[in-house]
BARO-897562 format. One line per 4 residues: number of its first residue (from 1); their letters; for each residue x, y, z of N, C-alpha, C. Coordinates in steps of 0.05 Angstrom, whole numbers, plus 5000, padded with zeros to 4 digits. Layout:
REM residues N
NUM = A = X/Y/Z/X/Y/Z/X/Y/Z  ...
***
This chain:
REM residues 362
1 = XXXX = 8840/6567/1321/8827/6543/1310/8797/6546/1312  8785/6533/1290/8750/6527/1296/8746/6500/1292  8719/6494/1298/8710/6470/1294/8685/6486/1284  8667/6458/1259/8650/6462/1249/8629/6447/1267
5 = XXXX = 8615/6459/1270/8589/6430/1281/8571/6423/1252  8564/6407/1260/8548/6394/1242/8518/6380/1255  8500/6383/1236/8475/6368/1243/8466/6340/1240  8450/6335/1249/8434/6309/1252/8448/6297/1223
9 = XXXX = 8443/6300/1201/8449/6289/1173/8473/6298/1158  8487/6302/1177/8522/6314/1171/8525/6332/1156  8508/6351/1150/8518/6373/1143/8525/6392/1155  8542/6412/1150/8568/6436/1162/8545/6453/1155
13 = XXXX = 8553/6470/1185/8534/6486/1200/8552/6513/1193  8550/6537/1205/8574/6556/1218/8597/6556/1235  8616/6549/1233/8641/6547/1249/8638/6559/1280  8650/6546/1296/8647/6554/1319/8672/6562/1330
17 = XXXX = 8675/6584/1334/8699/6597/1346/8708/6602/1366  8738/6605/1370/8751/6594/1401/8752/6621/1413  8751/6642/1394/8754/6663/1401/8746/6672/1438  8774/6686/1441/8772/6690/1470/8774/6675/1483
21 = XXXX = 8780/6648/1478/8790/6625/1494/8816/6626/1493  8830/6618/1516/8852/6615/1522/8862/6594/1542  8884/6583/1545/8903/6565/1570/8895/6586/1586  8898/6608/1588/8910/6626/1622/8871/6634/1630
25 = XXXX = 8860/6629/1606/8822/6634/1628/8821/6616/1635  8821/6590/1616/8814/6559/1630/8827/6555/1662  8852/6562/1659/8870/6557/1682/8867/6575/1700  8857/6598/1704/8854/6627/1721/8827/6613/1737
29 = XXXX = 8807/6605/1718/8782/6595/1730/8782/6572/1750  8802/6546/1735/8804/6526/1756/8814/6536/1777  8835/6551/1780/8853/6563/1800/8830/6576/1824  8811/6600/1811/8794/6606/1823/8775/6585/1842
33 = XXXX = 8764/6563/1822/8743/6550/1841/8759/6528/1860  8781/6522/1847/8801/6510/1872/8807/6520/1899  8811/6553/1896/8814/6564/1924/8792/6567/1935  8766/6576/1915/8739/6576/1928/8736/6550/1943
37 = XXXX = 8740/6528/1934/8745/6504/1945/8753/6499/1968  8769/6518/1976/8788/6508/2011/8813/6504/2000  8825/6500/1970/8855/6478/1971/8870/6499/1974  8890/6498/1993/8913/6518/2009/8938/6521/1970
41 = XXXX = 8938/6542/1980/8958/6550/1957/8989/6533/1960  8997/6536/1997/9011/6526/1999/9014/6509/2030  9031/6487/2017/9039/6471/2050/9060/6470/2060  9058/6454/2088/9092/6453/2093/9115/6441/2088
45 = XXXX = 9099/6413/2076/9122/6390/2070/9117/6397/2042  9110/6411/2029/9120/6426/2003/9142/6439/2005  9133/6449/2024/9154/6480/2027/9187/6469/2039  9184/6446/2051/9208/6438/2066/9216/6422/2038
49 = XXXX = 9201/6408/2024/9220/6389/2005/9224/6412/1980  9222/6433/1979/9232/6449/1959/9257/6453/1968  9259/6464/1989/9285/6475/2000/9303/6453/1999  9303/6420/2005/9313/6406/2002/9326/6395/1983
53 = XXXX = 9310/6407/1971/9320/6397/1933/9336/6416/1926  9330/6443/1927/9354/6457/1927/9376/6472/1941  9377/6459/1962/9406/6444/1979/9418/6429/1956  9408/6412/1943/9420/6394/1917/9430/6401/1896
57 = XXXX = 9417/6433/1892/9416/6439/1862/9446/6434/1843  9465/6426/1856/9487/6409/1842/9486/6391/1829  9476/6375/1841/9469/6346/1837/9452/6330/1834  9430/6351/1832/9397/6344/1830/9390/6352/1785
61 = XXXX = 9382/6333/1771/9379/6333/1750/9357/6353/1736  9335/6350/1760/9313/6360/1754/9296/6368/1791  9287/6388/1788/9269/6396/1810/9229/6388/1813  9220/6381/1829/9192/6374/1825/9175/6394/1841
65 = XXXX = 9162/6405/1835/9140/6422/1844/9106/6414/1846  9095/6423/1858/9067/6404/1867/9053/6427/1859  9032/6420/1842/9010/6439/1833/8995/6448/1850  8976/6465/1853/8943/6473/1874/8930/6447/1873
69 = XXXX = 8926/6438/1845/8902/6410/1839/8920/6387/1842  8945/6379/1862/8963/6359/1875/8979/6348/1848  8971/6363/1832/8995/6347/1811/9023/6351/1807  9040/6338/1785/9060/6346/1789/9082/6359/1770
73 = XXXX = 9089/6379/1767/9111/6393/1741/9145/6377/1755  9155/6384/1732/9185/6372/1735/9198/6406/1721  9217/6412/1731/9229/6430/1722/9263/6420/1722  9274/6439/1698/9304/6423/1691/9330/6437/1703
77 = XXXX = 9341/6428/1720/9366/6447/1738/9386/6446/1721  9390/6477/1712/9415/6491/1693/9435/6483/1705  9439/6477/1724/9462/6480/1750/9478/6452/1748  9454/6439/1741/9456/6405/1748/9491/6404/1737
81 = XXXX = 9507/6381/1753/9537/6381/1754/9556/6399/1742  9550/6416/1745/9570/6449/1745/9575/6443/1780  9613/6441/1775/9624/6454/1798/9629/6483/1818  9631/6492/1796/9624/6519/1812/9602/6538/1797
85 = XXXX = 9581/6539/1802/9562/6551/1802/9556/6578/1808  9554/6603/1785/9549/6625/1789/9523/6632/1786  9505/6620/1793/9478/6623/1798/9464/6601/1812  9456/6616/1833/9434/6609/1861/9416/6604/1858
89 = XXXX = 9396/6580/1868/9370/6590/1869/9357/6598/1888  9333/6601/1884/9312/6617/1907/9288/6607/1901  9264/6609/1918/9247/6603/1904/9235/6637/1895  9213/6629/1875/9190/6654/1866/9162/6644/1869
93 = XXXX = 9151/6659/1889/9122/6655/1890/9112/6659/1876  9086/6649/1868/9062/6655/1841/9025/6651/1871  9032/6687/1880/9004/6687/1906/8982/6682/1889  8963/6688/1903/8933/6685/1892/8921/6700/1871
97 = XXXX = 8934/6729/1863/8929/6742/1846/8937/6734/1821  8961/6720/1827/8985/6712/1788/8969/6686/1792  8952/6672/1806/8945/6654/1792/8900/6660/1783  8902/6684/1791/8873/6681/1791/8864/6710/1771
101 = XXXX = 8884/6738/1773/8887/6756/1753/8900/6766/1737  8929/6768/1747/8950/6781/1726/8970/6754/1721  8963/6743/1691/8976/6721/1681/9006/6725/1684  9022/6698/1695/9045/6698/1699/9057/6703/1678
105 = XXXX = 9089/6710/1676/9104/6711/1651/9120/6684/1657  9097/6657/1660/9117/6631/1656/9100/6610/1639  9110/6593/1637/9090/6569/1609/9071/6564/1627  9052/6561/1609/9030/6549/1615/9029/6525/1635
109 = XXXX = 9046/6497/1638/9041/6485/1644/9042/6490/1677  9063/6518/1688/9066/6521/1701/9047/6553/1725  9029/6549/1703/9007/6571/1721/8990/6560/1744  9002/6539/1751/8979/6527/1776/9001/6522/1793
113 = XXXX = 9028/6527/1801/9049/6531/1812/9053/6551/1831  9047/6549/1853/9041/6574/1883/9075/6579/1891  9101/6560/1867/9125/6564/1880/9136/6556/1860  9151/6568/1846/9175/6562/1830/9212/6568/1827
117 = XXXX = 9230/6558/1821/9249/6569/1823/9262/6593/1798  9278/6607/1817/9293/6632/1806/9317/6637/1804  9338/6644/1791/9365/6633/1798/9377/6671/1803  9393/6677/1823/9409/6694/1818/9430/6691/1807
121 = XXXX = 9448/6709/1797/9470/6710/1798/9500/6728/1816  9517/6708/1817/9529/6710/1845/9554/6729/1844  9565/6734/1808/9591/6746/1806/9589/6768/1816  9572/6792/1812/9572/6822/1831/9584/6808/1859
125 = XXXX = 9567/6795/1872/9578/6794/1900/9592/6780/1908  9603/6757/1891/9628/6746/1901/9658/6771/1893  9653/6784/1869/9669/6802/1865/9673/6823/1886  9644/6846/1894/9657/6860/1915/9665/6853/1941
129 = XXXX = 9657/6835/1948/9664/6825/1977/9641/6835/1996  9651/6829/2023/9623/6837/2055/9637/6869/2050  9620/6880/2067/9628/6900/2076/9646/6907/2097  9658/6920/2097/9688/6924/2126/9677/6934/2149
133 = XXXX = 9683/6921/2171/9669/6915/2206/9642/6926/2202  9630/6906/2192/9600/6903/2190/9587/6899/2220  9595/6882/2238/9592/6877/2259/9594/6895/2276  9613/6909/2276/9610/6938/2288/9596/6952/2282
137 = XXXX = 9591/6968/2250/9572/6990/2245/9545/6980/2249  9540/6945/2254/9518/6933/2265/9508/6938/2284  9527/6934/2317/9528/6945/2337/9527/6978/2348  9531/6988/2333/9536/7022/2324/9496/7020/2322
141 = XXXX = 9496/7014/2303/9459/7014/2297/9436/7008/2315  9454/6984/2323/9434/6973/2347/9430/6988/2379  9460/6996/2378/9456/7014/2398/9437/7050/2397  9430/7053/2373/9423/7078/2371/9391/7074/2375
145 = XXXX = 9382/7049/2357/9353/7038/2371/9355/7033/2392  9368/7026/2406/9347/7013/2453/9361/7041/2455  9378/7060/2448/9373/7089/2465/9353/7101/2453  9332/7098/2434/9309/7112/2423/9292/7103/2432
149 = XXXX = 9273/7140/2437/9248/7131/2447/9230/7115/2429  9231/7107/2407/9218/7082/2396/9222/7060/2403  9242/7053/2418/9244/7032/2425/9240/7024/2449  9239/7050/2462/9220/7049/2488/9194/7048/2484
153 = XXXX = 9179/7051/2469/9151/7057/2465/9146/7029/2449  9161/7016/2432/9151/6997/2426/9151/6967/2454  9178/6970/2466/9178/6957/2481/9165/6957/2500  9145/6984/2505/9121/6975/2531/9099/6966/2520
157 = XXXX = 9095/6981/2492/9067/6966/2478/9074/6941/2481  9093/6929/2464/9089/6893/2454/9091/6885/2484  9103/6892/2502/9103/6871/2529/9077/6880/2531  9065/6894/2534/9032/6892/2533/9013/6885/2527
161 = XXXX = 9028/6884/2500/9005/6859/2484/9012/6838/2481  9030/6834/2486/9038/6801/2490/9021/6786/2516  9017/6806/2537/9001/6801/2573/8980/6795/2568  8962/6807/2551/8928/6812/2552/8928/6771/2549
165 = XXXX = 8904/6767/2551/8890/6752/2550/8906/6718/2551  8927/6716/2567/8950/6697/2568/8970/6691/2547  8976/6713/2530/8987/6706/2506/9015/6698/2516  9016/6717/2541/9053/6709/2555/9064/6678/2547
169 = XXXX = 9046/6665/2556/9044/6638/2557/9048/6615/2535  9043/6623/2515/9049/6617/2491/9056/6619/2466  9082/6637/2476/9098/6645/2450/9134/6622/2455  9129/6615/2431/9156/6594/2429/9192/6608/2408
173 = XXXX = 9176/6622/2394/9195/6621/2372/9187/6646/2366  9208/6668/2355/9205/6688/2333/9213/6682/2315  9195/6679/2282/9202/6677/2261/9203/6697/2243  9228/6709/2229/9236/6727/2214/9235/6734/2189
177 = XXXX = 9218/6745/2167/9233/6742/2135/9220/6778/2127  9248/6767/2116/9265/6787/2089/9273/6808/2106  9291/6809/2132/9292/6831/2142/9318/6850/2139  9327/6831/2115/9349/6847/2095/9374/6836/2097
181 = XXXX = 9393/6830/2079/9426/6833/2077/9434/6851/2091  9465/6847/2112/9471/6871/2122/9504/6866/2110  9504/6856/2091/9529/6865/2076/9521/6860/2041  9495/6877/2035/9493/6883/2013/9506/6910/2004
185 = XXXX = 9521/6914/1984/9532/6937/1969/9513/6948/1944  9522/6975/1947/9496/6989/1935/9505/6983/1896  9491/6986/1885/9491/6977/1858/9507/7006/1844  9514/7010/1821/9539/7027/1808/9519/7054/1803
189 = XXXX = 9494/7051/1799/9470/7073/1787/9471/7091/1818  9467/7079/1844/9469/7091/1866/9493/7102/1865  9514/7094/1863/9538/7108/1874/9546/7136/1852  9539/7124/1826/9536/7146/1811/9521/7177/1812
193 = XXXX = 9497/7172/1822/9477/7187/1833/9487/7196/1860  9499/7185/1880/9505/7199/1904/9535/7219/1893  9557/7204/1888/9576/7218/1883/9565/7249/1867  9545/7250/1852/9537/7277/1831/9517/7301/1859
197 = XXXX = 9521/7286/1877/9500/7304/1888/9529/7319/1908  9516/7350/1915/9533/7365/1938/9546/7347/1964  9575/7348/1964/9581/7334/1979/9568/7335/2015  9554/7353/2016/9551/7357/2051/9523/7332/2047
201 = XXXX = 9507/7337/2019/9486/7317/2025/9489/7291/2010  9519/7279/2007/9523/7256/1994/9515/7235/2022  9517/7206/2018/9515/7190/2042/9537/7172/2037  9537/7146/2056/9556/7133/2059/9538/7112/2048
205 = XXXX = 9562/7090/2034/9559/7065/2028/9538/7047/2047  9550/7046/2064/9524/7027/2086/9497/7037/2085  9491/7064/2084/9474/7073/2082/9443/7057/2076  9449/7037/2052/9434/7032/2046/9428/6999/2062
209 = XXXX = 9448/6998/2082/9440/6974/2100/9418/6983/2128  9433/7008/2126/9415/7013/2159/9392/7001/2168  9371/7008/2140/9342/6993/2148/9350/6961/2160  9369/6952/2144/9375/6919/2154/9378/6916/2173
213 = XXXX = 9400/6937/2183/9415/6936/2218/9393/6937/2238  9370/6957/2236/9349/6974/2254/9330/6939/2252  9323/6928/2231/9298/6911/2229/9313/6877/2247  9340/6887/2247/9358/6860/2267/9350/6866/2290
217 = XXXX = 9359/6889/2298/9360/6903/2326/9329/6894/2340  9305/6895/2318/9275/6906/2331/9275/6870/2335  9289/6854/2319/9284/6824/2321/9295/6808/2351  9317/6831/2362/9334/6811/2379/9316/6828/2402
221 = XXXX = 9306/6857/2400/9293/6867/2428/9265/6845/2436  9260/6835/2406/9227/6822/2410/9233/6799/2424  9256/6792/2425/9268/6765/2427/9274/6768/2467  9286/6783/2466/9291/6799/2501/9261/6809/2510
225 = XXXX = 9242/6813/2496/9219/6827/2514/9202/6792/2515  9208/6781/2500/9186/6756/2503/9200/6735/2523  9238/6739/2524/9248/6710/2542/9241/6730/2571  9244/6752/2576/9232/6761/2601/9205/6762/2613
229 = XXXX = 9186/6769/2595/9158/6770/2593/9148/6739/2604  9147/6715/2584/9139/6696/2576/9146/6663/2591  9127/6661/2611/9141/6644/2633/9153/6609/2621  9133/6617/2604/9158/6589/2578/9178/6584/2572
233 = XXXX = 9184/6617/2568/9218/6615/2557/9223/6632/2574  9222/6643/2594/9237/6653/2620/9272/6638/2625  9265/6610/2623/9288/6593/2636/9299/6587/2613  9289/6573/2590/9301/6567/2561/9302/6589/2538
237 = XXXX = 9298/6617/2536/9293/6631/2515/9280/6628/2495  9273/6643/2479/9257/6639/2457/9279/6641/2432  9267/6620/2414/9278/6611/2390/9269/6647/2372  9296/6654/2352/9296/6677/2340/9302/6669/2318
241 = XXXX = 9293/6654/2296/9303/6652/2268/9292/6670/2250  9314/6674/2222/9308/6685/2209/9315/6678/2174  9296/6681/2160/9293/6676/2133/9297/6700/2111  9320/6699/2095/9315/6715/2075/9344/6700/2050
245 = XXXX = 9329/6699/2030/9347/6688/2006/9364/6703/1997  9370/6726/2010/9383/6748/1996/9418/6750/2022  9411/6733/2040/9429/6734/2054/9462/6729/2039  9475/6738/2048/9510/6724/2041/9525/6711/2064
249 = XXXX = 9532/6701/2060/9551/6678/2084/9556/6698/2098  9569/6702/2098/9581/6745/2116/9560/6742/2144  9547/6755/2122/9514/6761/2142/9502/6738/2165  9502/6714/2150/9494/6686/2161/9515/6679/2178
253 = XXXX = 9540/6690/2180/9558/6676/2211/9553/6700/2231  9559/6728/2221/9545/6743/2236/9520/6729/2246  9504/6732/2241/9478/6736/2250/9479/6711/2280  9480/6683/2260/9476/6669/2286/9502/6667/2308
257 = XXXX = 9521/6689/2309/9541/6689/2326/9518/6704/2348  9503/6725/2329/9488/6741/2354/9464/6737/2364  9464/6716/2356/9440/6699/2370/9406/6690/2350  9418/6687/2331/9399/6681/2304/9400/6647/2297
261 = XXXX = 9375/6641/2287/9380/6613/2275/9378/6618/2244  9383/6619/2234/9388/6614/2195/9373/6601/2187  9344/6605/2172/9330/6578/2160/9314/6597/2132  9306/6566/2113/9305/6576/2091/9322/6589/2064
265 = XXXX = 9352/6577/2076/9365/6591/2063/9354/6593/2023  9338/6583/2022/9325/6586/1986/9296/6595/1987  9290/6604/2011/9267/6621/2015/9235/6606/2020  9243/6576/2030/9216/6568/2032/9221/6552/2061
269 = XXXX = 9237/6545/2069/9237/6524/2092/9226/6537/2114  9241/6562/2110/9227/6581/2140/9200/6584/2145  9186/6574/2124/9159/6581/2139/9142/6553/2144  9166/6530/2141/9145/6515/2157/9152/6511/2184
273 = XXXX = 9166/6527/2200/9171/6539/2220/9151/6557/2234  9133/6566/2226/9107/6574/2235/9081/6560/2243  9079/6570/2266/9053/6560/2285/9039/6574/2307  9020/6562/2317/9001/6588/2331/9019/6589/2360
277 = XXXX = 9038/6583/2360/9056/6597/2385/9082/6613/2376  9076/6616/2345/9101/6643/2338/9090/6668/2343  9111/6681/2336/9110/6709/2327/9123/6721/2301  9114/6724/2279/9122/6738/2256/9135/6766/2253
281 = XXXX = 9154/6767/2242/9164/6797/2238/9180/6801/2211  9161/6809/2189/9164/6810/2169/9171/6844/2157  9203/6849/2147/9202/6869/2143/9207/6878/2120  9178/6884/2101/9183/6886/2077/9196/6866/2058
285 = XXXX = 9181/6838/2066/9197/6819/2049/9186/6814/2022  9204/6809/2003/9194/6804/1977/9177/6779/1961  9155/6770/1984/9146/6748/1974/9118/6747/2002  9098/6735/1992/9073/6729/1999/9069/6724/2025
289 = XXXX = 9083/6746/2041/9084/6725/2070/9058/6725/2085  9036/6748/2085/9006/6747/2109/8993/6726/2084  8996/6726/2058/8973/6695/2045/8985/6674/2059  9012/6667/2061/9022/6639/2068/9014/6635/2097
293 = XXXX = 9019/6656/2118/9015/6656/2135/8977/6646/2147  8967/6663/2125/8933/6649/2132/8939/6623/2121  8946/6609/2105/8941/6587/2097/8957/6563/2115  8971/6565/2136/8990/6549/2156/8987/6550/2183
297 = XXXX = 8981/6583/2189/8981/6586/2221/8961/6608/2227  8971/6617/2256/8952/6635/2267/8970/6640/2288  8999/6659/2280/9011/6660/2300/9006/6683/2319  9020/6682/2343/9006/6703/2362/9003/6729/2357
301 = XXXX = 9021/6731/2344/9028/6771/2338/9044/6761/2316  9043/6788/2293/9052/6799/2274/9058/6819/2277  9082/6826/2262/9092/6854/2261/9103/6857/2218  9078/6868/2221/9084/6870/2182/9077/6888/2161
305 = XXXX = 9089/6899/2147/9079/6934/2126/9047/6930/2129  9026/6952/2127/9009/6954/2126/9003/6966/2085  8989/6942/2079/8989/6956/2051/8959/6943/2039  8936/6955/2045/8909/6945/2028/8913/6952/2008
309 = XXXX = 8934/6958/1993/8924/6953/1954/8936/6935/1952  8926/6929/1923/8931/6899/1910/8958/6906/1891  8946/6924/1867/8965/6932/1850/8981/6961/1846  9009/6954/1844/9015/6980/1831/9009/6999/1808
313 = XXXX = 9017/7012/1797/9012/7031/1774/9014/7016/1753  9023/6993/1745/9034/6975/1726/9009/6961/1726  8994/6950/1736/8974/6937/1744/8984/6907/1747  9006/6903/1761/9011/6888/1772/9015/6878/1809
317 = XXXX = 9007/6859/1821/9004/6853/1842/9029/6853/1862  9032/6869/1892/9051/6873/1902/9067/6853/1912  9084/6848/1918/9102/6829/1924/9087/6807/1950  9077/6831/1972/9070/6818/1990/9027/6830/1996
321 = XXXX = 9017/6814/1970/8989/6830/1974/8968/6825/1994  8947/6832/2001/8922/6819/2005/8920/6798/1995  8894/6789/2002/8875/6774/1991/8849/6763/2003  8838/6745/1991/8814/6738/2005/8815/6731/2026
325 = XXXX = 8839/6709/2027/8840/6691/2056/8847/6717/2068  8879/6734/2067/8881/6754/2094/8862/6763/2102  8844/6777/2081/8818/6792/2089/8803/6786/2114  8799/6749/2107/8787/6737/2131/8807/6736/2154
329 = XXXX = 8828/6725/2154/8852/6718/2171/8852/6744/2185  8849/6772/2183/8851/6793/2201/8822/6799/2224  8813/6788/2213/8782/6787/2230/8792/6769/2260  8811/6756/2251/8819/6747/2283/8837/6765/2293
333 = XXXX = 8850/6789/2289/8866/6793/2299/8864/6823/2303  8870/6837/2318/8869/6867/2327/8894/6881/2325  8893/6900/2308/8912/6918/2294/8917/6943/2309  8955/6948/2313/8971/6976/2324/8983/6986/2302
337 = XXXX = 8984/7010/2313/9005/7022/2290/9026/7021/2311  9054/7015/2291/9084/7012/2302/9085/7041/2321  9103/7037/2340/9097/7066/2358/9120/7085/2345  9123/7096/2329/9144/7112/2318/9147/7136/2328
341 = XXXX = 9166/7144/2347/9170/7173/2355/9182/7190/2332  9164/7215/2337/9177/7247/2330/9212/7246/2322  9226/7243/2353/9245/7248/2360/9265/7226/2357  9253/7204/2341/9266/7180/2329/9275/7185/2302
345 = XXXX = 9274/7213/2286/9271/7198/2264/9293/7199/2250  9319/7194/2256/9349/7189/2250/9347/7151/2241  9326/7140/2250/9323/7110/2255/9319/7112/2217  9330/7090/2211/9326/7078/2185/9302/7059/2183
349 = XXXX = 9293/7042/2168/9280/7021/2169/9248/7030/2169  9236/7046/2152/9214/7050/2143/9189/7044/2169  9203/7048/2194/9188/7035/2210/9152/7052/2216  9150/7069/2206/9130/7077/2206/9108/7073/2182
353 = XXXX = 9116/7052/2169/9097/7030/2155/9087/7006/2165  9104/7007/2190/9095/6974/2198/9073/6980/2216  9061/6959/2214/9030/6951/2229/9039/6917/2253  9027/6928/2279/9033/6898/2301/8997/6886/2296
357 = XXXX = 8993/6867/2295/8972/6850/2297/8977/6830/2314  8952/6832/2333/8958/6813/2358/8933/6785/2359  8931/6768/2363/8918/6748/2353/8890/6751/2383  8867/6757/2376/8849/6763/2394/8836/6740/2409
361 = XX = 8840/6733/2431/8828/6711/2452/8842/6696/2450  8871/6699/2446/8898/6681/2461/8895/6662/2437
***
């Protein structure tokens, strides 16, 4: 479209063109001077009444989402009174980058949206089922980490850095996300690809859980080095929950049989569960957790992938990126590298990506 201007005595001038204007600059820019602003991308009683609503998603008509600039979108639940329901939701973050450089692939009205929903679908996994004594090849895993020297080496660092500067003292809770399904089954392209390869170097089905099993294991030792350490929870223990949308019931009675709390089951409640007396342990989760984290808390220690780029090869922004706020948010905090032994390296779980950050002057 153009508009003509016109002069003093109404006559048509040269057309003035929109050219290069767009919804996603106008909206990229507000987005920008909003955060320049101070307004948090996200909050808590956002984050808890999302999850709430979809606890409902049966019987809920429509879902409401709260913009950056406090306003409000309505979105329409496919789900709404369907009895049985073969698609979940979850939420999908939109971090600081999808709203400030690489335009979302969602409508317009919804580019100022730091959280939207996503639906899976559930037939793959209600069809194959859990996996067979999961709990065992769990136990099997867990035991192979506390006999590794990584797990000796991590467990003298973190009791160490938990000591310095009274941190003992105020740690309440370990909070957990994305630290994997441990009765996810591998997809048909994998099994195809393993079965074609020489049988001595084919693998086993679980295989592709281990990282899950190893990143439980490092959750329940952090959980034992802090109720021993930590004269707080010496007598009451420390709270160990964990968040990931990808879980299956399976997984979720497991888990809190072995001493887990379950939260967020749609991927947002768990983090208003964060405060400057947690501890974070994020392993490779698929969603914005060090931006959310600057924008809510300042918990004692982190344990989370170390990754300063923004974009992949696609020139799109990583699941869990930088940003301005982390940038600042690390200036409080003093960075390890995970202690990964030589003689560890049978351990699954990418653990020699992860980075500990400990929160500097308690």
């Amino acid at each position: 479209m153009s508009e003509s201007a016109q002069d003093g005595r109404g006559q048509v001038l040269e057309p003035c063109l929109d050219y290069g204007c767009s919804h996603w600059k106008t909206s990229s820019q507000r987005a920008a001077d909003l955060y320049d602003s101070g307004a948090k991308l996200w909050r808590k009683e956002d984050l808890v009444d999302i999850e709430q609503q979809l606890a409902q998603s049966c019987t809920a008509e429509k879902f409401t989402v709260r913009r950056i600039d406090n306003s409000i979108v309505h979105i329409k639940n496919p789900m709404f009174g369907v009895e049985k329901p073969i698609w979940k939701p979850h939420i999908k973050f939109q971090e600081y980058w999808r709203l400030v450089r690489s335009e979302p692939d969602v409508p317009p009205e919804a580019y100022h949206c730091t959280y939207l929903i996503n639906w899976a679908n559930q037939t793959i996994r209600n069809y194959e089922g859990p996996i067979e004594n999961v709990q065992f090849l769990f136990q099997t895993s867990q035991q192979l980490w506390e006999a590794s020297a990584t797990c000796a080496a991590f467990t003298s660092q973190f009791r160490e850095l938990l000591s310095r500067v009274g941190n003992t003292k105020k740690v309440t809770k370990i909070v957990c996300f994305g630290l994997g399904d441990m009765n996810f089954k591998p997809p048909d392209w994998w099994r195809i690809e393993n079965d074609s390869k020489p049988e001595k170097e084919r693998e086993p089905e679980t295989s592709v859980v281990e990282g899950a099993f190893i990143h439980h294991a490092i959750a329940l030792t952090m959980a034992d080095i802090i109720t021993r350490s930590c004269s707080r929870t010496r007598y009451m223990g420390v709270r160990l929950l964990t968040q990931d949308p990808n879980y299956s019931d399976e997984t979720k009675d497991m888990l809190r049989k072995i001493g887990f709390e379950v939260v967020g089951e749609y991927g947002a409640g768990g983090f208003a569960e964060l405060d400057d007396e947690s501890v974070v342990f994020s392993a490779f989760a698929a969603a914005p957790i060090k931006q959310i984290i600057a924008d809510l808390a300042r918990p004692v220690a982190i344990i989370c992938a170390e990754n300063t780029e923004v974009f992949n090869k696609f020139k799109k922004p990583y699941a869990d990126p930088e940003s301005p706020r982390t940038r600042q948010m690390w200036k409080e905090y003093q960075s390890y590298n995970f202690p990964v032994r030589p003689e560890s390296a049978k351990l699954d779980g990418s653990l020699h990506q992860l980075e500990i950050y400990t929160r500097i002057g308690g």
